[in-house]
ROMI-275761 format. One record per atom (N, C-alpha, C): x, y, z. Coordinates in pm, whole numbers, plus 50000, padded with zeros to 5 digits. Last residue first. Example, Ala and Ser with C-alpha at 12.3 -4.5 7.8 and 13.67 -1.06 7.14 Angstrom:
BEGIN
512854977550708513674989450714512905000350787513194943150780512304955050780513204967050780
END
This chain:
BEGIN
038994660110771038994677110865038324670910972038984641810627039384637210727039634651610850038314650210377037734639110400037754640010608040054672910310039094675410332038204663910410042224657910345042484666710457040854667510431041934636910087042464633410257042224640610352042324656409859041044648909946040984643310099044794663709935043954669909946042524666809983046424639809879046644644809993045204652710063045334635409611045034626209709045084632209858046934659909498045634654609493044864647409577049694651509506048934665109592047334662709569049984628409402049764628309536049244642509611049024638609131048544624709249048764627509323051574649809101050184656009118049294651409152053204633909191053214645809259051914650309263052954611908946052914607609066052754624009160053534629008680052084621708717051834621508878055924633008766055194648808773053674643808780057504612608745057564617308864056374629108893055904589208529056554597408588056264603608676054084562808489055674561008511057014573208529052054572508370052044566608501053364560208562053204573408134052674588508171052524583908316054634562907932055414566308057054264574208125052434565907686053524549407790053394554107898050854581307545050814581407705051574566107745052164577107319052334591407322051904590007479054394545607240053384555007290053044566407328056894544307265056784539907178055194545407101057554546307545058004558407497057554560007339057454518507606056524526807677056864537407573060794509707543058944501607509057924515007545061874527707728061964528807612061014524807531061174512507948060454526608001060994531507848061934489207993060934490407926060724502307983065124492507713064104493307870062744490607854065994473307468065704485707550064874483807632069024457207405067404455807373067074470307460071504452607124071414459507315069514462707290073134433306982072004440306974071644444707120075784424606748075584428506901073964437406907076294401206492075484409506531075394414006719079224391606316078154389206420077344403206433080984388906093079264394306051078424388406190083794378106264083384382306198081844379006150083244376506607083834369406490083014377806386084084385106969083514380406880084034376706753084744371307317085594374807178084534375807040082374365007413083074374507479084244382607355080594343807407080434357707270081254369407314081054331407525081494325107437081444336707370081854343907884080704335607750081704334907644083664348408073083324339608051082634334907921082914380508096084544373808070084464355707992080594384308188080954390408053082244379907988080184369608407079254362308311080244367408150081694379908625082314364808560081504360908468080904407208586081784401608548082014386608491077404417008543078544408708591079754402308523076554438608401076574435008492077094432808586075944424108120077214434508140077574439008251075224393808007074914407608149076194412808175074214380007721075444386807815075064394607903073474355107560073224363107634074484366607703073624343107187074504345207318073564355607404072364327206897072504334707009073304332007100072834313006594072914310306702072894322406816071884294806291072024308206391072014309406547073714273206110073034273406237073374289506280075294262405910074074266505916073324266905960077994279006084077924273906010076464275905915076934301506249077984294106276077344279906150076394335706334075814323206219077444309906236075104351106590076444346406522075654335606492074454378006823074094366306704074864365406612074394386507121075164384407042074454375306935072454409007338072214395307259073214393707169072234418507729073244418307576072964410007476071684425207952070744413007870071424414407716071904443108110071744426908203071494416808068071284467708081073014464508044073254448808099069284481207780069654470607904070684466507939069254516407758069394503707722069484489907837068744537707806067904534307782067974518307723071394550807803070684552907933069274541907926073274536907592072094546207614071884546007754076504524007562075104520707566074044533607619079464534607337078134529107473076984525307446080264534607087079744551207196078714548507317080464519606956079244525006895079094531907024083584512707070083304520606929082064524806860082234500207292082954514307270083244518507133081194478307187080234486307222080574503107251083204462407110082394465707045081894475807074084764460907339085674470707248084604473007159083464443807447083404456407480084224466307443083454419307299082154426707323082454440907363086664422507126085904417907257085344427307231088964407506886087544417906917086994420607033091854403906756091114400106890089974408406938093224409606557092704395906583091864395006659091794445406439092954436906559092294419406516089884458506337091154460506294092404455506393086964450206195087864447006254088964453806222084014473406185085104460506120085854460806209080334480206205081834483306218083134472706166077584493606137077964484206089079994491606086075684507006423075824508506218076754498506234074974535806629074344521506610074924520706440075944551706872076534550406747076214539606669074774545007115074964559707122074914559706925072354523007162073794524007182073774542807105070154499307146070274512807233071494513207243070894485206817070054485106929070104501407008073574472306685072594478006688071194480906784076514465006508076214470106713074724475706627078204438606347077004454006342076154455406526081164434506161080144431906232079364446606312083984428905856082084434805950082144426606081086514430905734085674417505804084634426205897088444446105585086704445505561085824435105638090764439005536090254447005431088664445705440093314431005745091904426305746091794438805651096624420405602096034428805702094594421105656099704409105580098554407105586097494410105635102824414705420101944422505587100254414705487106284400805393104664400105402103774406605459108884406305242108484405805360106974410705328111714386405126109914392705077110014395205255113914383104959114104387305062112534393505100113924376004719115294362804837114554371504935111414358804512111954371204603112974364904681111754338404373110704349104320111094360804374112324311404438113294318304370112504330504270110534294604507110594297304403111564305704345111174300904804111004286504714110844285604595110214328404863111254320004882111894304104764107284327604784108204335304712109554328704739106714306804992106834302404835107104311104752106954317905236107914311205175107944304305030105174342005194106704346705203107714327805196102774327605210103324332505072105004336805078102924315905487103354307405314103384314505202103214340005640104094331605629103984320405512100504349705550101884354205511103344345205516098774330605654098534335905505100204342805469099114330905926100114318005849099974318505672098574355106028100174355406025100834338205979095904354505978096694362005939098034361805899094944324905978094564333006042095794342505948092754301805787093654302305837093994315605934090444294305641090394285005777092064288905873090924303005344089824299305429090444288205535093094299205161093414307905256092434305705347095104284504898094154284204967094074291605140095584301304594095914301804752094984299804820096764304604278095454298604358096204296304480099584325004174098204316004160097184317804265101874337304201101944320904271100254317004227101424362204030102634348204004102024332604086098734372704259100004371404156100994362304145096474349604358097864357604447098294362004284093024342904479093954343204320095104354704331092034326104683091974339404658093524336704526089654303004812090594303404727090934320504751086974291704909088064292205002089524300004913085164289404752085694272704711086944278904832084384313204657083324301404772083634286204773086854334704759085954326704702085224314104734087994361604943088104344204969086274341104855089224388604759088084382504782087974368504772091794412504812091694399404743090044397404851091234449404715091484433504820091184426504702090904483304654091864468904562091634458904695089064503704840090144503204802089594484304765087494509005062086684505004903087694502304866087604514605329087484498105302086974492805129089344532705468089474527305282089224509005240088794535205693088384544305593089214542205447089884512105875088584526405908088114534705822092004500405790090554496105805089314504005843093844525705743093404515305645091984510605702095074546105861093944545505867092844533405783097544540905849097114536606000095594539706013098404541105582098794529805677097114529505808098064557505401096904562005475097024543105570099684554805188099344574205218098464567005364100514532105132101264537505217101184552605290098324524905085098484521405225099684522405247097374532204843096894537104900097404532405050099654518804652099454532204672098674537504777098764491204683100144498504714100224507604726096204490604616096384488904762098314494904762096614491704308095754507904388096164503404571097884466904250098434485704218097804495604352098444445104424097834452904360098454468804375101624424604411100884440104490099934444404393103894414304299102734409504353101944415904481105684435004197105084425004058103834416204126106874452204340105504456004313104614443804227109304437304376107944431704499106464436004407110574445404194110484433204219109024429804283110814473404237110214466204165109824456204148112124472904496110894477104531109864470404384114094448904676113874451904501112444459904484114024449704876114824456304892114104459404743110124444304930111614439804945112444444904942107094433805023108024446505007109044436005049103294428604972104844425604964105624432904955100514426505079101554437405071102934428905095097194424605098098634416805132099604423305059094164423805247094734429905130096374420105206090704409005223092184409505288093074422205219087594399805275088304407505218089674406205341085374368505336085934378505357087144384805292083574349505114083604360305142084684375305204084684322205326084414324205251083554341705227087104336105596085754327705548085814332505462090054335505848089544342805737088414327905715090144338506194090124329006054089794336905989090684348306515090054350906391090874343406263091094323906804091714332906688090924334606537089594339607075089404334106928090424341206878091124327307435090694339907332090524330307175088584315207673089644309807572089434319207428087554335007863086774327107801088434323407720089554343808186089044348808027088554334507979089064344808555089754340708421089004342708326090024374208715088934362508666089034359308555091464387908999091264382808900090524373308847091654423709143090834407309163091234404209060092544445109221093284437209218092514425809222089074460809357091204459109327091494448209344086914442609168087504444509288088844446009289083954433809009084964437109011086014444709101081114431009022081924424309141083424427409107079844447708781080174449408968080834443609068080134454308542081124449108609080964446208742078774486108548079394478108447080184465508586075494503808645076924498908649077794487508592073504515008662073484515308546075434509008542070234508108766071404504708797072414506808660067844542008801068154525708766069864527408808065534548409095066774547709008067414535508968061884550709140063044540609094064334547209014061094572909361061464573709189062344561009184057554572209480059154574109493059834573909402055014578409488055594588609444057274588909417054634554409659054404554609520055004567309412055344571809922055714554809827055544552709682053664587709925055244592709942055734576909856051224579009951051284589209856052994585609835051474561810228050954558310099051384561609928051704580810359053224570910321052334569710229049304595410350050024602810332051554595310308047254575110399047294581710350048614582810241048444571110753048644563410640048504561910471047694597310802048814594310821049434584110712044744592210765045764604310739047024603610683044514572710981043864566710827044654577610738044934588411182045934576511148045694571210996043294602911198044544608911177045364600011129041024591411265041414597711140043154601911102041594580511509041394571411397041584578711265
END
């Protein structure tokens, strides 16, 4: 009888002593060669607020400079490929709260609600149409459209766009992953959609959830927030984790063990 009360004891100890490993895998049902269909991609719009820059060039270099801010002409041709990453102080046009942005020569442009490549295509044809340029060619880039990864991530701060097409997980690679300490089942996207704030859940998890949501593509001044464990919660405290580690549990159990043998000599 003792031995057995011993015995049992002794799983006892070994059980509790065991170490939960976490899951820390992306994607799981993902499978050679599987496919799963995409949420319907966003096309990014310019909003009230957001920054652009726009760059005309022609054969007539003078010609063109006449609707080019000065300082963006200069600075994007020294630093093309680094534009949205490090000269977001530089010369833009700023969509005003009536949607507008004020072009050289041509004026008032309404630009809110449109996407990149139809901002250029009407200025390149009303240079046309006016007999302003015969030969314009347009680049319309992003000068600053935000959004902010914050939470358990390696690189937490406030990043921009430099493609039409954002996805959650181009987000989270440019803030350097997620922590060890983060949740990878519970992703929160927050996006202001009109005058409504709105959330998204995401489990990074699973595939058909990531691909699928709505917050899969994001939009400009969303917020990605990665929540933390609760063994991060705990850590918040000078004794959280203290019954939640391996060196508590050992010495417990050499402890327990001990009484056991004496109890049960």
């Amino acid at each position: 009888m003792k031995q057995s009360l011993l015995l049992a004891l002794t799983c006892l100890v070994l059980l509790l002593s065991s170490c939960h490993t976490p899951n820390l895998a992306y994607l799981k049902e993902m499978q050679d060669n599987s496919a799963l269909t995409l949420q319907e991609g966003y096309d990014l719009r310019f909003r009230v607020g957001d920054k652009l820059s726009i760059i005309v060039n022609s054969r007539d270099p003078e010609l063109s400079a006449l609707f080019n801010l000065p300082y963006i002409s200069q600075t994007i041709s020294a630093n093309a490929n680094n534009y949205n990453a490090s000269n977001r102080g530089i010369s833009a046009y700023t969509i005003d709260a009536r949607g507008y942005i004020d072009f050289p020569v041509l004026g008032q442009i309404a630009v809110q609600g449109l996407q990149r490549e139809e901002v250029a295509a009407y200025i390149k044809k009303e240079l046309m149409q006016r007999n302003l340029v015969n030969d314009p060619v347009v680049t319309v880039e992003y000068a600053g459209l935000p959004f902010n990864v914050i939470g358990e991530v390696a690189k937490p701060g406030r990043y921009y766009f430099d493609r039409d097409r954002m996805t959650l997980l181009d987000a989270l690679s440019m803030a350097g992953d997620l922590t060890i300490n983060g949740k990878r089942d519970n992703i929160m996207v927050l996006r202001q959609e009109g005058d409504t704030q709105k959330s998204y859940r995401v489990n990074l998890q699973s595939a058909g959830e990531v691909f699928s949501s709505p917050a899969y593509y994001l939009q400009q001044n969303d917020i990605v927030y990665v929540e933390p464990t609760k063994k991060r919660e705990r850590e918040s405290t000078a004794t959280g984790n203290t019954l939640h580690t391996p060196t508590f549990w050992l010495s417990l159990s050499s402890f327990l063990l001990t009484i056991g043998v004496l109890v049960f000599k």
